[in-house]
C-alpha positions as CSV (number, residue, x, y, z in Angstrom):
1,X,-15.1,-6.5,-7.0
2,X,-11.8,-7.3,-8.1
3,X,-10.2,-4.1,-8.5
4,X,-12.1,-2.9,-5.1
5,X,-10.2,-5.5,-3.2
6,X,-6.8,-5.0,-5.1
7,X,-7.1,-1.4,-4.1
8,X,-7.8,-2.2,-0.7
9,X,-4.9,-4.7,-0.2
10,X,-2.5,-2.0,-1.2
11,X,-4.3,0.4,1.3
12,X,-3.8,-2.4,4.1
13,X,-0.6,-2.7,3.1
14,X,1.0,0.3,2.9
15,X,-1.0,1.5,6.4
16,X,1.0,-1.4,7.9
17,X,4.5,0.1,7.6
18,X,4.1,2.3,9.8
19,X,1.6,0.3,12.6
20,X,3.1,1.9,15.7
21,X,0.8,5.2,15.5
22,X,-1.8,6.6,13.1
23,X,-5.1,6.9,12.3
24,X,-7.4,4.9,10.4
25,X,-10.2,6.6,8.4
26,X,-13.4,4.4,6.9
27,X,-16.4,5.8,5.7
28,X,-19.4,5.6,3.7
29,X,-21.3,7.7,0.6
30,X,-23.3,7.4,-2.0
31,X,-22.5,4.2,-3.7
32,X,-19.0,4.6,-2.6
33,X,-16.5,3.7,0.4
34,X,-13.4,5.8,1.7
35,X,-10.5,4.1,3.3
36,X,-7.5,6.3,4.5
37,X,-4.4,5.8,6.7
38,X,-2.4,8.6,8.1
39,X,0.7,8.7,10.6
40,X,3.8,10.9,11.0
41,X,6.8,10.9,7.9
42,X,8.8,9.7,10.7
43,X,7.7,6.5,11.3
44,X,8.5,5.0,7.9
45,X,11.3,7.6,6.7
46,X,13.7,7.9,10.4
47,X,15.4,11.1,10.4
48,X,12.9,13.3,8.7
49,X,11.3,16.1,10.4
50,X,8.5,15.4,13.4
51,X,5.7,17.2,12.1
52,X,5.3,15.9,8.8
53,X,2.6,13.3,8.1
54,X,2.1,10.7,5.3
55,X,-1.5,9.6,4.0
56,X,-2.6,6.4,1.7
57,X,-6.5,6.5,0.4
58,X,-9.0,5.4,-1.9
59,X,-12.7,5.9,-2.6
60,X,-14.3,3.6,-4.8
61,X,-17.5,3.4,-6.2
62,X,-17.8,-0.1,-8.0
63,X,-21.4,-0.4,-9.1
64,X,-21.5,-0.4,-13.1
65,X,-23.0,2.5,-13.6
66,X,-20.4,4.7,-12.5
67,X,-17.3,3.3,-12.3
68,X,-14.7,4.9,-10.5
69,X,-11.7,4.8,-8.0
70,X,-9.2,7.1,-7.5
71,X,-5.9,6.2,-5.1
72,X,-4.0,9.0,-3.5
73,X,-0.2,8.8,-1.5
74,X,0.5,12.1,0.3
75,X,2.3,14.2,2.2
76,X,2.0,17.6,4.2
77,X,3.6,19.3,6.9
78,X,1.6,19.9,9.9
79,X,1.6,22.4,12.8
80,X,-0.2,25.0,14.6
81,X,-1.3,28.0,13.0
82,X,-0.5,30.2,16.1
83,X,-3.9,31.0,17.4
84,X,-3.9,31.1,21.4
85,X,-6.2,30.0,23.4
86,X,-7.7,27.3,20.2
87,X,-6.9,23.8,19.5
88,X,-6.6,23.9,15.3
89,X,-3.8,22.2,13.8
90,X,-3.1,23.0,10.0
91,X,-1.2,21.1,7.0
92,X,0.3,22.1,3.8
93,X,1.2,19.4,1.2
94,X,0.3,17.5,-2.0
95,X,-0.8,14.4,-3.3
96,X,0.0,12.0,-5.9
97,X,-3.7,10.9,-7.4
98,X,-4.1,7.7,-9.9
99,X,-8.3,8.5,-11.2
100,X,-10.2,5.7,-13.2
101,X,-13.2,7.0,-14.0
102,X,-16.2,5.1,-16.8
103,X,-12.8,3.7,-18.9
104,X,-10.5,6.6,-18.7
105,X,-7.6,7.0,-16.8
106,X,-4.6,9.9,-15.2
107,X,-3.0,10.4,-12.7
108,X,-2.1,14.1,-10.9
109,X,-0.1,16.1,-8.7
110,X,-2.8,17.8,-6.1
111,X,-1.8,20.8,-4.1
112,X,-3.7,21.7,-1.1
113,X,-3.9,21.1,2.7
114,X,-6.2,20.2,5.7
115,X,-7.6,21.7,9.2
116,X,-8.7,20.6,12.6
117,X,-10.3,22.2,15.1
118,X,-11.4,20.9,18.4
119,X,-13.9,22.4,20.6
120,X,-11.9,24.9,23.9
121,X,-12.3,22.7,26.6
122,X,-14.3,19.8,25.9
123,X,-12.3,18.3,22.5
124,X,-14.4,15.2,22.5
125,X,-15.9,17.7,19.4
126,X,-14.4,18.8,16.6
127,X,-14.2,19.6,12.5
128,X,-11.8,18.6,10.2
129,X,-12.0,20.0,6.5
130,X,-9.9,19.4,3.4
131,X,-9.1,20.8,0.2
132,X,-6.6,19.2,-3.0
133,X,-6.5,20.6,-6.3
134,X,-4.8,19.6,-9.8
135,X,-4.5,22.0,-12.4
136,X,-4.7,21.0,-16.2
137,X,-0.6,21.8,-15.8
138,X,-0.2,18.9,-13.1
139,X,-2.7,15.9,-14.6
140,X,-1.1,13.6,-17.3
141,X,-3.2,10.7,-19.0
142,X,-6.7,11.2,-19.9
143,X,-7.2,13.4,-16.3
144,X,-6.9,17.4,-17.4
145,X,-8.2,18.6,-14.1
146,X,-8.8,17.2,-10.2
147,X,-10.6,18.9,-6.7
148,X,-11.1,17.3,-4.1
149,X,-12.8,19.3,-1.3
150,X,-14.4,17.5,2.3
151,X,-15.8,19.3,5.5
152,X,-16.6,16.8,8.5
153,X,-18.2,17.1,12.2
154,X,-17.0,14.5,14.7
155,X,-17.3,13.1,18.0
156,X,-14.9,11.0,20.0
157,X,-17.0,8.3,21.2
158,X,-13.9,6.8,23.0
159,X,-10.3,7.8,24.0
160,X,-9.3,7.1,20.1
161,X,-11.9,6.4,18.9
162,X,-14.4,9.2,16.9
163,X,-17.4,8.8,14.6
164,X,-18.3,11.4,12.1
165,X,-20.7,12.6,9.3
166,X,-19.4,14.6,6.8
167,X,-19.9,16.0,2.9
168,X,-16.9,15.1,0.2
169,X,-17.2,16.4,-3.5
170,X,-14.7,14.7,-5.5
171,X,-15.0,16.3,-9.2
172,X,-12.4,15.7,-12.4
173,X,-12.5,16.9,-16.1
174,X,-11.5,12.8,-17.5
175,X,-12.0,11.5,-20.8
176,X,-14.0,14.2,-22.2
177,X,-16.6,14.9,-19.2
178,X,-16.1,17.2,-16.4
179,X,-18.6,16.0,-13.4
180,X,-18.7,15.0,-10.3
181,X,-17.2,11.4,-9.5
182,X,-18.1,11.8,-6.1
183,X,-20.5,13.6,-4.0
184,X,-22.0,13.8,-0.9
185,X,-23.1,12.9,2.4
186,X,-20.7,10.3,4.5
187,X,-20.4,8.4,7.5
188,X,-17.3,7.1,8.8
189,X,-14.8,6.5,12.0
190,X,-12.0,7.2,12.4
191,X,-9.3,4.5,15.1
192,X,-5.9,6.5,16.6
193,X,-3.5,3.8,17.5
């Protein structure tokens, strides 16, 4: 319980640098909890370009039996793919990744990038899907591999405010084993201040 609360106070705390604007993302699995933070580079670096965003996260699953948490910092750059008439906005970036997984640990340099679309005239709907993978060339420590793939439907319940169910598969070759540290169904929300 510890560590899960460690990892969250570093979550907390790096989501407050940038507390004028952002989104807050909190959901539930199997055995596990997501907490994410996301807001545009600018707020925390002035000067950088307007359409890239910045994201802190974890997902933890403390129970005994399978141990794990993995942290992630990233960045990607955001904009719209060009399609008229469609509200989808696309990103492009990386992660850093620290894994702990049953006593072994890495880290990793993920590459990979995120959607959203929102349903043509009435957005209150909408899908968001993500995709980060580490090669074998990227991982150091006990981590030789890393993918991290989500898909999740949404509603806006209220002007910033959306619930969603989703499925995330978090898998990683660690200390000998290659499985699934995550999988599954997930509830969340997610708060735009």
């Amino acid at each position: 319980m510890k560590k899960v609360a460690a990892v969250m106070g570093v979550v907390l705390g790096l989501s407050a640098m940038g507390a004028q604007a952002g989104i807050l993302d909190l959901g539930l699995g199997n055995n596990s909890f997501r907490g994410a933070y996301s807001d545009a580079l600018n707020t925390v670096l002035p000067g950088t370009v307007g359409n890239g965003q910045f994201d802190v996260g974890v997902i933890a699953k403390p129970r005994s039996s399978d141990d794990f948490y993995q942290v992630h910092g990233g960045l990607v750059l955001t904009g719209d793919p060009g399609l008229k008439g469609v509200n989808v906005g696309v990103g492009l970036g990386g992660r850093l990744l620290y894994v702990y997984r049953d006593g072994a640990n890495g880290g990793a340099l993920a590459l990979g990038g995120q959607i959203e679309a929102r349903v043509p005239n009435y957005d209150r709907f909408g899908i968001t899907a993500s995709s980060y993978y580490a090669p074998s060339v990227l991982t150091v420590g006990s981590l030789d591999r890393s993918w991290e793939n989500a898909i999740a439907l949404d509603y806006e319940l209220i002007h910033g405010g959306a619930v969603y169910v989703g499925y995330r598969n978090v898998r990683q070759d660690i200390g000998g084993s290659n499985r699934s540290s995550d999988s599954g169904v997930n509830l969340g929300f997610r708060l735009k201040f």
